[in-house]
C-alpha positions as CSV (number, residue, x, y, z in Angstrom):
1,X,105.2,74.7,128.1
2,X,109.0,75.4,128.2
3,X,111.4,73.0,126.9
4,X,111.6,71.3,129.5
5,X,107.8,69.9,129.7
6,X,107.2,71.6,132.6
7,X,104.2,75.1,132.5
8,X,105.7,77.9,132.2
9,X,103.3,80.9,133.2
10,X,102.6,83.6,131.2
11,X,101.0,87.3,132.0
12,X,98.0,89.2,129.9
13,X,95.4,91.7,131.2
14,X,92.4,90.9,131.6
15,X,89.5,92.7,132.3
16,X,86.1,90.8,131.3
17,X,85.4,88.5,134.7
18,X,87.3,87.3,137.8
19,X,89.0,84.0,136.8
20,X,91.4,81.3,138.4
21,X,94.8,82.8,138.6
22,X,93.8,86.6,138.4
23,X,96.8,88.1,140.8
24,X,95.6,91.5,142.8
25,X,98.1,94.1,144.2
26,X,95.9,95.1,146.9
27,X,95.9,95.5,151.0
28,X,93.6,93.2,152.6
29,X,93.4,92.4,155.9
30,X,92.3,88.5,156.6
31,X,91.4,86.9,160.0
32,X,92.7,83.7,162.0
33,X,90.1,81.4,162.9
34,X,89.8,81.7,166.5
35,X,87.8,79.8,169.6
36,X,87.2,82.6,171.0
37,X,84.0,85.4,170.9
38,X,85.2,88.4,171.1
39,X,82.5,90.6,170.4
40,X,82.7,94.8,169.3
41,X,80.0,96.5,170.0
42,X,79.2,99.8,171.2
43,X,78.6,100.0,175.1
44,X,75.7,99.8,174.8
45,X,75.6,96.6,172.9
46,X,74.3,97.9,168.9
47,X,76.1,96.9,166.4
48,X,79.9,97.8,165.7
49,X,79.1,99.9,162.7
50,X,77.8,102.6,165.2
51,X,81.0,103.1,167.3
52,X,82.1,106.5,166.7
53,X,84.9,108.3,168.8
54,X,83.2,109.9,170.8
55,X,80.6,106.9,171.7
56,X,83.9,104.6,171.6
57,X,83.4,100.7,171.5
58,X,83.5,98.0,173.8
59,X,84.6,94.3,173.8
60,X,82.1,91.8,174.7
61,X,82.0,87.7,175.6
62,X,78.8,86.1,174.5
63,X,77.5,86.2,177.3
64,X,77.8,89.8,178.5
65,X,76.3,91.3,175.2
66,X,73.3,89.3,175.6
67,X,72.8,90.6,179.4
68,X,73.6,94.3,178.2
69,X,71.3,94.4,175.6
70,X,68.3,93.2,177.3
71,X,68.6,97.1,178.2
72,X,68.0,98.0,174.8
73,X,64.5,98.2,173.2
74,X,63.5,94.9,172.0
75,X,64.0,96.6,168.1
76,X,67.2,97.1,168.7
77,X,68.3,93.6,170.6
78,X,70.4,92.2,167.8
79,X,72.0,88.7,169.0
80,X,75.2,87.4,169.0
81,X,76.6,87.0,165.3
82,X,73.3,87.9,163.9
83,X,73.4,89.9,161.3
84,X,71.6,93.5,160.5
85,X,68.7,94.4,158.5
86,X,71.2,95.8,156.4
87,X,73.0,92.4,156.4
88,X,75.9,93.6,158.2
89,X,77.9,91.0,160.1
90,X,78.6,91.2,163.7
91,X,82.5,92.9,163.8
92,X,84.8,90.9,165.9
93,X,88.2,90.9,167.7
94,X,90.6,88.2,166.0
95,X,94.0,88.2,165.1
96,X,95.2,88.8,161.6
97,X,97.6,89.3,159.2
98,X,98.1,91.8,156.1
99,X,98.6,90.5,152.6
100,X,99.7,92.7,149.8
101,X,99.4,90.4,146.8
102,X,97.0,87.6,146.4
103,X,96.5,85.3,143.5
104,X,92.2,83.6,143.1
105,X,92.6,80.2,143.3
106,X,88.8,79.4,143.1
107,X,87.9,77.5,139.8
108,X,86.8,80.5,137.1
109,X,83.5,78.4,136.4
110,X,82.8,79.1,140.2
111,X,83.2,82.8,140.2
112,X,83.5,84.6,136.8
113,X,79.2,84.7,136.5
114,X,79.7,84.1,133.3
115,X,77.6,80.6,132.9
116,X,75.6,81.0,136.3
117,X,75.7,83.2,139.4
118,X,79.0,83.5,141.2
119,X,79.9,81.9,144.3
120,X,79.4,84.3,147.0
121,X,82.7,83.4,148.5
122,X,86.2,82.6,146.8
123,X,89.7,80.9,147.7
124,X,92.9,83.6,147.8
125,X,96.6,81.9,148.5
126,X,99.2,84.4,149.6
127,X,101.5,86.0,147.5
128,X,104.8,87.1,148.8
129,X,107.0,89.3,147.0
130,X,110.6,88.5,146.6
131,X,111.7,91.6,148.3
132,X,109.0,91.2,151.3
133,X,110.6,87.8,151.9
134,X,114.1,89.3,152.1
135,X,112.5,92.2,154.3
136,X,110.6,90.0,156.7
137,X,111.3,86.4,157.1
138,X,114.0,85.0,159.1
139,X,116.9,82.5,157.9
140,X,119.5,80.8,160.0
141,X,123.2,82.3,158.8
142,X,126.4,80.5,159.2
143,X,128.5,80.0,161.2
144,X,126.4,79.9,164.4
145,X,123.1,79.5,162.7
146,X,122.0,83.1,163.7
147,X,118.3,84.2,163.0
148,X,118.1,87.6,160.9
149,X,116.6,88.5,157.6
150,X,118.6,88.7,154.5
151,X,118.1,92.6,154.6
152,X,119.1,93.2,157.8
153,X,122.6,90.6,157.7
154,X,122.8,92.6,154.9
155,X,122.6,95.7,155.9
156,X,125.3,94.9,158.3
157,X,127.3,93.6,155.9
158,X,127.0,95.8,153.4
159,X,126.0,99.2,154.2
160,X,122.4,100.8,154.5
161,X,122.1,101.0,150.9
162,X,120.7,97.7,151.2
163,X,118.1,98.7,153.6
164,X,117.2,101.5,151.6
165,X,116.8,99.6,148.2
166,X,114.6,97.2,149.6
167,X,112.0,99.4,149.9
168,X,111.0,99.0,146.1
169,X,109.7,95.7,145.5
170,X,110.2,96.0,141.9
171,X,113.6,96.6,141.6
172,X,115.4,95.4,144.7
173,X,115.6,91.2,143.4
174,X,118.2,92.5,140.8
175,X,119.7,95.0,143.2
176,X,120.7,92.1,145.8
177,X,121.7,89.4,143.0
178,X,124.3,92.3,141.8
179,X,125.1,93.5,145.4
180,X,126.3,89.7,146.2
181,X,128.2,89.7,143.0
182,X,130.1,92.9,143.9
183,X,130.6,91.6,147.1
184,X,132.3,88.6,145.5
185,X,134.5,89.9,142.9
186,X,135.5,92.1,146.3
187,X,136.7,88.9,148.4
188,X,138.5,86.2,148.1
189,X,138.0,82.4,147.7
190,X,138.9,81.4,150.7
191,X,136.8,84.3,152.9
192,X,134.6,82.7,154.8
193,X,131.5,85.0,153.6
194,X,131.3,82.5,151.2
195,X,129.8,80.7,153.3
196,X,127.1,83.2,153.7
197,X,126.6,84.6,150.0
198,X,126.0,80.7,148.9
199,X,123.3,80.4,151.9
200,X,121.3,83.7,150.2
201,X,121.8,82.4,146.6
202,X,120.4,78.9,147.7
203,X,117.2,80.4,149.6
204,X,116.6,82.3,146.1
205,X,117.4,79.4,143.9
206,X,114.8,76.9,145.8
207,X,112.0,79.7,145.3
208,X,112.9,80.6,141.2
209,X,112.7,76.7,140.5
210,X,110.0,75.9,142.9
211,X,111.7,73.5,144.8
212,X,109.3,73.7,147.9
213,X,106.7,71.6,147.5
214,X,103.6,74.3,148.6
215,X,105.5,78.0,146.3
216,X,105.0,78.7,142.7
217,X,107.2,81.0,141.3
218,X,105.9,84.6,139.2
219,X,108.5,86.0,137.7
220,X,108.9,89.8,137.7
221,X,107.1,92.1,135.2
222,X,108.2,95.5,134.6
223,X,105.5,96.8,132.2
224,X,102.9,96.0,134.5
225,X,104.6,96.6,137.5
226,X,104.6,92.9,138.8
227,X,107.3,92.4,141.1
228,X,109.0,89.0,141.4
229,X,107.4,86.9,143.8
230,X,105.8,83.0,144.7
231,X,102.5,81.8,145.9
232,X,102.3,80.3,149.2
233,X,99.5,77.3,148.5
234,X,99.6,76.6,152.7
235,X,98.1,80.2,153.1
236,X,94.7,79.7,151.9
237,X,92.0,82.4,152.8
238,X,88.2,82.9,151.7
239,X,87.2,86.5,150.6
240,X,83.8,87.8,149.6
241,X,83.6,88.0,145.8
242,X,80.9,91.2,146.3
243,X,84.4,92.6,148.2
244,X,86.4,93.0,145.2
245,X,84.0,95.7,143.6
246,X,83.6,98.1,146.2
247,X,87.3,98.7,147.0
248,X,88.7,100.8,144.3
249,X,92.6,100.3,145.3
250,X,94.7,100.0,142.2
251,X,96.2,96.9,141.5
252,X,99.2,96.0,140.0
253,X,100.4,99.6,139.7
254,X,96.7,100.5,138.6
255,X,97.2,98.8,134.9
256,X,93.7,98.4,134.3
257,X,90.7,101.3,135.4
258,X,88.6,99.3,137.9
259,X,85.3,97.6,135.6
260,X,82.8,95.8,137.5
261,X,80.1,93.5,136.0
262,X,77.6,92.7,138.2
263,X,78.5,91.8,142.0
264,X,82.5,91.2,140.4
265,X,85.5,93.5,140.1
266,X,87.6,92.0,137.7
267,X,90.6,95.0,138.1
268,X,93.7,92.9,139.0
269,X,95.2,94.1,136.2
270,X,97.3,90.5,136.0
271,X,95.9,87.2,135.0
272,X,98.5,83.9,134.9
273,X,98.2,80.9,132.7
């Protein structure tokens, strides 16, 4: 706890078993519930795992797979969503997003195996980099309320060196707070940029002291390569915990050699408390 009563999160490796909090540096694709069946399989109607380029792969409705593969022999009829002898799942056309950083939100009783088997599946929230959010997410900008992302008003603003810096999630926080202090020691009081470098100081301010309601704040981490971000509790997903142990990505710079006990990687080199 910090002076003020309130938690104050610290960072340690950890490396024993996957636990609540455990942050990973690590691409993973996750899908948007949809309504709709969109079905890959190969022409033929097997299962997507046997699409090669040359065989390419088709898109089917429901309905169509189970009227192509009635031409199959009846070994090789695998229905809609039903999984393979290998216990594949049927691959699918959905939309979806990219994360990059993700923090384990499911309880550590429910996933670490440590007591009792682990869960088969756990809760991830997003975690958005300070730098990613500057990069990607569009603000309104006085006067007119114009739409563009801090980097690229920036950029305008303030030359490509902006642009360029942002590509290092580490650093580029510390680059922008000084960047906005150069640019106001350059101008005066009365310039109406002002305007604009309290805008960008206020959109950082309500994300260090978590004053949005759904963000927690993780501060930066140099030694372990943790760049400054939040977690975004309104983007929950559900990941296999068998998924962790047979991607061998680094995390968090690659602080930690990937060690897996049993069916769990525990290799996010980063673990908050």
């Amino acid at each position: 706890m910090n002076e003020q009563g309130t938690a104050s999160p610290f960072l340690t490796t950890c490396e024993e078993y996957l636990a609540q909090g455990d942050i990973f540096q690590l691409e993973l694709v996750v899908s948007i519930p949809d309504t709709q069946k969109r079905i890959f399989r190969t022409p033929d109607g097997r299962h997507g795992k046997l699409v090669s380029e040359a065989s390419g792969g088709r898109v089917f409705s429901e309905s169509d797979l189970l009227q192509t593969i009635n031409s199959l022999p009846p070994e090789e009829q695998l229905l809609p969503f039903q999984r393979t002898s290998e216990g594949d799942y049927e691959l699918v056309v959905v939309s979806a997003e990219l994360l990059k950083y993700f923090i384990i939100v499911s309880q550590t009783c429910d996933i670490s195996g440590v007591d009792s088997p682990p869960n088969p599946v756990c809760v991830i929230a997003r975690v958005m980099t300070i730098t990613e959010y500057c990069r990607s997410v569009e603000v309104p900008f006085p006067p007119n309320n114009e739409k563009k992302t801090i980097v690229a008003f920036l950029t305008e603003k303030l030359g490509e060196s902006i642009r360029r810096e942002s590509a290092d999630d580490l650093r580029f926080p510390d680059y922008l707070r000084q960047a906005l202090e150069n640019w106001k020691a350059r101008d005066t009081k009365e310039s109406p940029d002002a305007r604009i470098r309290n805008t960008i100081k206020n959109l950082l301010n309500n994300i260090v002291e978590n004053r949005q309601v759904n963000t927690y704040y993780v501060r930066s981490d140099v030694t372990r390569r943790v760049p400054e971000s939040f977690v975004e509790f309104s983007y929950l997903y559900p990941v296999s915990t068998e998924s962790q142990c047979v991607v061998q990505a680094p995390r968090w710079g690659g602080v930690l050699t990937t060690t897996c006990t049993g069916t769990l990687c525990i290799s996010p080199a980063v673990r908050t408390h």
